[in-house]
C-alpha positions in Angstrom: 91.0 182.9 88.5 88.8 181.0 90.6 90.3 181.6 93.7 90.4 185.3 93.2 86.6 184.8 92.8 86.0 182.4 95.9 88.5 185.2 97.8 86.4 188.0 96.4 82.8 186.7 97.8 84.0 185.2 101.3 85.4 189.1 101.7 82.6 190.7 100.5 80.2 188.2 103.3 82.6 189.0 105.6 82.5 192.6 105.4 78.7 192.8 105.2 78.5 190.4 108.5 80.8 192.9 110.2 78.9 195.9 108.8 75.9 194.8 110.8 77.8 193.9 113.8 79.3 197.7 114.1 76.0 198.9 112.5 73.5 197.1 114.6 71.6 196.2 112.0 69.1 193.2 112.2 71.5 190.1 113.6 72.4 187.7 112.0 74.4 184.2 112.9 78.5 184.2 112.3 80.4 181.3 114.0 77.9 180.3 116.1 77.1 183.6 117.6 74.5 186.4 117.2 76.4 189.2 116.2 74.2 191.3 118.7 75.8 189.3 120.8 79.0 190.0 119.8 78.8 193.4 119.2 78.9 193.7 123.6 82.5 192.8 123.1 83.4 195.6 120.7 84.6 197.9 124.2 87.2 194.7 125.1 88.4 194.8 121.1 88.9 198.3 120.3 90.9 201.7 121.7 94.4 202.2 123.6 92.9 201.4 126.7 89.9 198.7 126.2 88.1 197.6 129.1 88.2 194.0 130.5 85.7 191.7 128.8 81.9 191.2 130.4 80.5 188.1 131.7 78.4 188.8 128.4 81.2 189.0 126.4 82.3 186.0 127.6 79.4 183.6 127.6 79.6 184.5 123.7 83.2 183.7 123.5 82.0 180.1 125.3 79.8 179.4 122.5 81.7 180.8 119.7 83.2 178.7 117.1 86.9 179.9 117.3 88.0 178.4 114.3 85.6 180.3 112.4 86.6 183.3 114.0 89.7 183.0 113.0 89.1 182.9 109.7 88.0 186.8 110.0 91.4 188.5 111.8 93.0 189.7 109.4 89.6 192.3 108.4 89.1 193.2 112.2 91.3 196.7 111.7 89.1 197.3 108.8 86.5 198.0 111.4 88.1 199.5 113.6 89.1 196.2 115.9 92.0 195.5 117.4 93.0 191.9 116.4 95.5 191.2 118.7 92.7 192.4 121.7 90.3 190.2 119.9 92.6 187.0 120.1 93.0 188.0 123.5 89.6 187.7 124.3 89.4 183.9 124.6 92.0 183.8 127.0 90.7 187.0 129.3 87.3 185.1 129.2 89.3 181.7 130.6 88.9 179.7 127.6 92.0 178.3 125.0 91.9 179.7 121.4 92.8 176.8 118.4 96.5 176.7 118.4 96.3 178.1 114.2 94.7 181.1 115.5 97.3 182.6 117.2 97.7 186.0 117.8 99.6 187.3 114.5 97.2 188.1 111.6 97.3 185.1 109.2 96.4 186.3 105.4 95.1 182.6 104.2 91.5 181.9 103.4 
């Protein structure tokens, strides 16, 4: 019962962080990142044919704490964001994603 409860509030944070990324609402801090700042790498993330990351995007992705960006995959089609384009990013951007992030959509929490 607990852990349905710890699963239930981590989702509900998470979907109210990604609300205000999509939403531009006020920022606010997720993994080490504005997500302001995040939000200019929504065009590399979504669509059949996304464009190729900025130097924006990727300055971001430099900072970013990967591991807790992992941790959010498996909600990024919920908004509308690829996740296999997303765990792309690091790599288009030059940098090496945590080996347990991986590219398939991991459900644990």
């Amino acid at each position: 019962m607990a852990k349905t409860s710890n699963i239930t509030l981590v989702l509900g944070v998470v979907v109210m962080v990604l609300i205000a990324i999509l939403g531009g609402a006020k920022a606010m801090n997720i993994c080490n990142m504005d997500s302001n700042q995040l939000a200019e790498c929504l065009p590399a993330m979504r669509g059949p044919s996304p464009s190729p990351p900025t130097k924006g995007c990727c300055a971001v992705m430099r900072v970013a704490d990967m591991h807790c960006l992992c941790t959010y995959k498996y909600l990024l089609p919920t908004v509308g964001v690829d996740p296999a384009l997303a765990m792309a990013l690091p790599k288009k951007c030059g940098l090496n994603p945590p080996p347990e992030c991986g590219g398939a959509l991991d459900m644990d929490i």
